[in-house]
C-alpha positions in Angstrom: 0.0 0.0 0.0 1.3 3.6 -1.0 1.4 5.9 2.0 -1.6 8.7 1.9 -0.5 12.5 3.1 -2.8 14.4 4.5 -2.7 18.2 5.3 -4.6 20.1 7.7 -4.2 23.9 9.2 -4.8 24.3 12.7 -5.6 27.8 14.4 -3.1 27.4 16.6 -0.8 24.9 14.8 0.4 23.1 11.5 -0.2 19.7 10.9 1.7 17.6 8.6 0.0 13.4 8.6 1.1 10.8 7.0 -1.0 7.6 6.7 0.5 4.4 5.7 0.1 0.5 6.7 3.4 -1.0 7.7 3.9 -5.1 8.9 2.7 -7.9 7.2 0.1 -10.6 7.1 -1.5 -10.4 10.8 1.1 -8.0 11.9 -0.5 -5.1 9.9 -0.5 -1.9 11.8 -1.4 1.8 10.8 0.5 4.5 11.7 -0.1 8.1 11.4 2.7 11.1 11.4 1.5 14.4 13.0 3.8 17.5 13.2 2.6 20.5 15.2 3.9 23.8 16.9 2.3 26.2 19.6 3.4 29.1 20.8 5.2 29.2 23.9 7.6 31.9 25.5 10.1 30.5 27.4 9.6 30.1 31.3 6.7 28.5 30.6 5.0 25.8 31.5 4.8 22.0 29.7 2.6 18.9 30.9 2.6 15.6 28.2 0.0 12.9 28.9 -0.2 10.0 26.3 -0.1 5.9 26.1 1.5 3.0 24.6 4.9 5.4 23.2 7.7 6.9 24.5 8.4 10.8 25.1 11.5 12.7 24.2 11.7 16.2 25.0 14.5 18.4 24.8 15.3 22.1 24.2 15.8 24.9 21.6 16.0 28.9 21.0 12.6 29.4 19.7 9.6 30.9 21.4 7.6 27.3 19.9 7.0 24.3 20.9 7.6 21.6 18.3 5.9 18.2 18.4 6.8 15.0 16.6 4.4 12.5 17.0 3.3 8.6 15.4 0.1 7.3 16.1 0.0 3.5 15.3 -3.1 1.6 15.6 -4.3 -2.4 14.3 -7.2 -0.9 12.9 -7.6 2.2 10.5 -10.9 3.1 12.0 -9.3 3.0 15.6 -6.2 5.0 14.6 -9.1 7.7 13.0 -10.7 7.8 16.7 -7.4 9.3 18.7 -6.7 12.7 18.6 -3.6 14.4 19.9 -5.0 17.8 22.0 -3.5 20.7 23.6 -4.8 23.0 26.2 -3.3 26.5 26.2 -4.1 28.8 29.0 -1.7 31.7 29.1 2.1 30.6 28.8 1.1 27.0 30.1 0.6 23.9 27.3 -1.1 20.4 27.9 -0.4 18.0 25.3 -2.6 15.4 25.6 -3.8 12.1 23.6 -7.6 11.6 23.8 -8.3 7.8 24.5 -11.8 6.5 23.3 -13.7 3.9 24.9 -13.1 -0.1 23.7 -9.3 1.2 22.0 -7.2 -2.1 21.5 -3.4 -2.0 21.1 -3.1 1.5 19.9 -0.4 4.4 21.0 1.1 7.4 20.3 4.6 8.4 20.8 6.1 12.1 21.0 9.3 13.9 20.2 9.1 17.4 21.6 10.9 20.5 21.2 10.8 23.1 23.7 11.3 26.9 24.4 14.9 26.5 27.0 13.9 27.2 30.6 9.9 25.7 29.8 9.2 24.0 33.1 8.2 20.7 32.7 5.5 19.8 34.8 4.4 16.5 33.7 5.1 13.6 31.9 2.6 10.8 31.8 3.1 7.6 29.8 3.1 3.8 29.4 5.0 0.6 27.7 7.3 3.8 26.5 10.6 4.9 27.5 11.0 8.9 29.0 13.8 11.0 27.8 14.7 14.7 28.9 17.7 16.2 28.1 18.6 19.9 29.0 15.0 20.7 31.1 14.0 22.1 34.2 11.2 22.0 36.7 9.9 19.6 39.2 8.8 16.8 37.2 6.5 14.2 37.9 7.0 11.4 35.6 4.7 8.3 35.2 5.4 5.2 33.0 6.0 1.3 32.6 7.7 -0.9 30.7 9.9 1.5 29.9 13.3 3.3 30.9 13.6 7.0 32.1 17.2 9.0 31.1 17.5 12.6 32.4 20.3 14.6 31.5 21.4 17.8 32.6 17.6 18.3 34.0 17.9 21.3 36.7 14.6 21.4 38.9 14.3 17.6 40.6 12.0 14.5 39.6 10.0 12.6 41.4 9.3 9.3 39.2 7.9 5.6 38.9 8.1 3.4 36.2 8.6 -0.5 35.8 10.7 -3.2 33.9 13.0 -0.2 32.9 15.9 1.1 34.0 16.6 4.9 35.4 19.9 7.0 34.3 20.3 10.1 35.9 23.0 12.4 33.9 23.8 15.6 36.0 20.4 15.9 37.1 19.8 18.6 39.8 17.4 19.4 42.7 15.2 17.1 44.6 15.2 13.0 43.4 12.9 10.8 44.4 12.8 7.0 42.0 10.9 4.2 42.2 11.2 1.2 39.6 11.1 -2.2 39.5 13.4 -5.1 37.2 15.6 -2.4 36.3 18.7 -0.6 37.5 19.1 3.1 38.8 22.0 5.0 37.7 23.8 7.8 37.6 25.2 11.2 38.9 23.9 14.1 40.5 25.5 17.3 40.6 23.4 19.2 43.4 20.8 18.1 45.6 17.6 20.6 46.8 18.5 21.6 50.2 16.7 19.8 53.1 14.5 17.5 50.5 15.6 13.9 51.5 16.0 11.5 48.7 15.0 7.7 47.8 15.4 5.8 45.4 13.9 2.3 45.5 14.2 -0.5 42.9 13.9 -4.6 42.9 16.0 -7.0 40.9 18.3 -4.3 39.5 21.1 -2.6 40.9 22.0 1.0 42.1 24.9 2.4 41.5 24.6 6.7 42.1 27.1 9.2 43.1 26.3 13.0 44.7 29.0 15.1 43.7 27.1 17.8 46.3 26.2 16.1 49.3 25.2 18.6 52.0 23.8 16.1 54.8 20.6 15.1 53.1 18.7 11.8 54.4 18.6 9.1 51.8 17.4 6.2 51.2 18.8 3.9 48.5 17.0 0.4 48.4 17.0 -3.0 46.0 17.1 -6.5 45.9 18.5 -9.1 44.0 21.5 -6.2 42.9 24.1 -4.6 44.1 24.8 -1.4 45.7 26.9 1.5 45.7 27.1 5.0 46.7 29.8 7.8 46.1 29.9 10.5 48.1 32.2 13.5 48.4 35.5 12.7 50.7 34.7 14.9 53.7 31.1 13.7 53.9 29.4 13.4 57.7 26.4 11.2 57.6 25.4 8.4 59.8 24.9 4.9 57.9 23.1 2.0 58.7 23.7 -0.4 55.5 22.2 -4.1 55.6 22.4 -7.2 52.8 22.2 -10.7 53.0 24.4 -13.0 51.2 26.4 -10.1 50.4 29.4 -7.9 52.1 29.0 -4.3 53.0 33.1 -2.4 51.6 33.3 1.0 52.5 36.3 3.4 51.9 35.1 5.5 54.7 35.8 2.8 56.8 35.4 -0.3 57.9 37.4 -1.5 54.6 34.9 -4.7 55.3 32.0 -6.0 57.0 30.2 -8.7 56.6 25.7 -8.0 55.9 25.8 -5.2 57.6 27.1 -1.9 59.1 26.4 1.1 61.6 28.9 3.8 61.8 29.8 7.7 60.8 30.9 9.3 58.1 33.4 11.9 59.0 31.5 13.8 62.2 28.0 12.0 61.6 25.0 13.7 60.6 21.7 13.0 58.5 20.9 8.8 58.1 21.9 6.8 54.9 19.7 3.8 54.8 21.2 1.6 52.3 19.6 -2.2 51.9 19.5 -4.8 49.2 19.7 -8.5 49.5 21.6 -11.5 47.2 24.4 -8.4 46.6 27.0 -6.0 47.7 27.4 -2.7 49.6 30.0 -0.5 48.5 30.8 3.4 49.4 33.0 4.8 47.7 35.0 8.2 47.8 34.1 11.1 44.8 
């Protein structure tokens, strides 16, 4: 089948779709390209909430936001019946996918373009990976089956997805991660002051440094994984770090322990709670 382009002018945006059946034999699937841009100055304000597709956002010098996105669908009729909306009040945009009544194995997946310093509020997905890369705000991001990368995303994130894994690339500000079969990752380059962090996973490892630290709590829990943490040299924190089957190595001192340990960092301070079970323990000096 020859693809069909479609054209349409929006009021607020323009819309470039392209319809075309891809697979074969009882793999068929329609997809559907849409390309749209709204106004937006920057230090405003983004939300995304969509299904079954991934989102990837990152940033630009226009006053515009730019949106990439591929419906796909097992039925042409059903593909017809979604629609991509946005909500504009002010300098605030909600992109959001409209999901009928009785859909089956449909989704839509984004690529997003943003004004620099737009505040992401909200990121809503599922069975589709999250990707943010030079953003700011406190985000809330909600997925599954899917992985979550941040990089360089200045505001803090508070997120939850499963059977991904989480990297965290000079991320700043408040972090709070929950995930499950998949590993956490990664490095961040300030923490929000007096905002605790967690980061919870299951069979999947964690492996985070804080190049920062200024006596926040944390707590840094898995299973079936192992575990380390770097922290800054002169760091003061009490820890209380427990495993089974597993060793607890510290460079802070002890060297080695054996399940667990309870002890200071430098002059003590604000509690590390670090746990996992069937792995190992290690601190490790930035």
């Amino acid at each position: 089948m020859m693809p069909r382009i479609c054209f349409l002018l929006a009021p607020v945006a323009l819309l470039l779709m392209g319809c075309e059946l891809v697979g074969a034999g009882g793999g068929d699937r329609y997809t559907e390209y849409v390309q749209a841009k709204y106004a937006l100055r920057a230090g405003g304000r983004l939300a995304v909430e969509t299904f079954n597709g991934s989102v990837d956002i990152s940033v630009w010098d226009k006053d515009e936001v730019e949106v990439l996105g591929k419906k796909s669908c097992e039925s042409k009729q059903d593909l017809a019946r979604m629609e991509m909306k946005a909500d504009q009040a002010g300098n605030s945009l909600v992109l959001r996918v409209l999901r009928p009544e009785r859909l089956r194995n449909c989704g839509v997946s984004m690529t997003i373009r943003a004004p620099r310093r737009t505040e992401i509020d909200q990121i809503s997905t599922s069975n589709g990976a999250v990707r943010l890369a030079d953003t700011q705000g406190f985000t809330q991001i909600r997925t599954s089956n899917g992985s979550v990368n941040l990089r360089r995303h200045l505001g803090g994130v508070q997120l939850r997805t499963s059977n991904g894994n989480v990297e965290l690339d000079h991320v700043q500000g408040a972090i709070a991660v929950e995930s499950s079969n998949g590993s956490v990752k990664g490095t961040v380059a300030k923490l929000a002051e007096g905002r605790g962090v967690k980061v919870e996973t299951s069979n999947g490892s964690i492996d985070v440094a804080f190049a920062d630290y200024a006596g926040q709590t944390m707590e840094l829990i898995t299973s079936n994984g192992s575990l380390t943490l770097h922290l800054p040299e002169k760091a003061n924190a009490e820890v209380r770090a427990s495993t089974s089957n597993g060793s607890v190595r510290s460079e802070f001192g002890p060297a080695t322990a054996r399940n667990r340990w309870e002890g200071k960092l430098g002059t003590g301070g604000a509690l590390l709670r670090l746990e996992t079970s069937n792995g190992e323990i290690r601190l490790q000096k930035l």
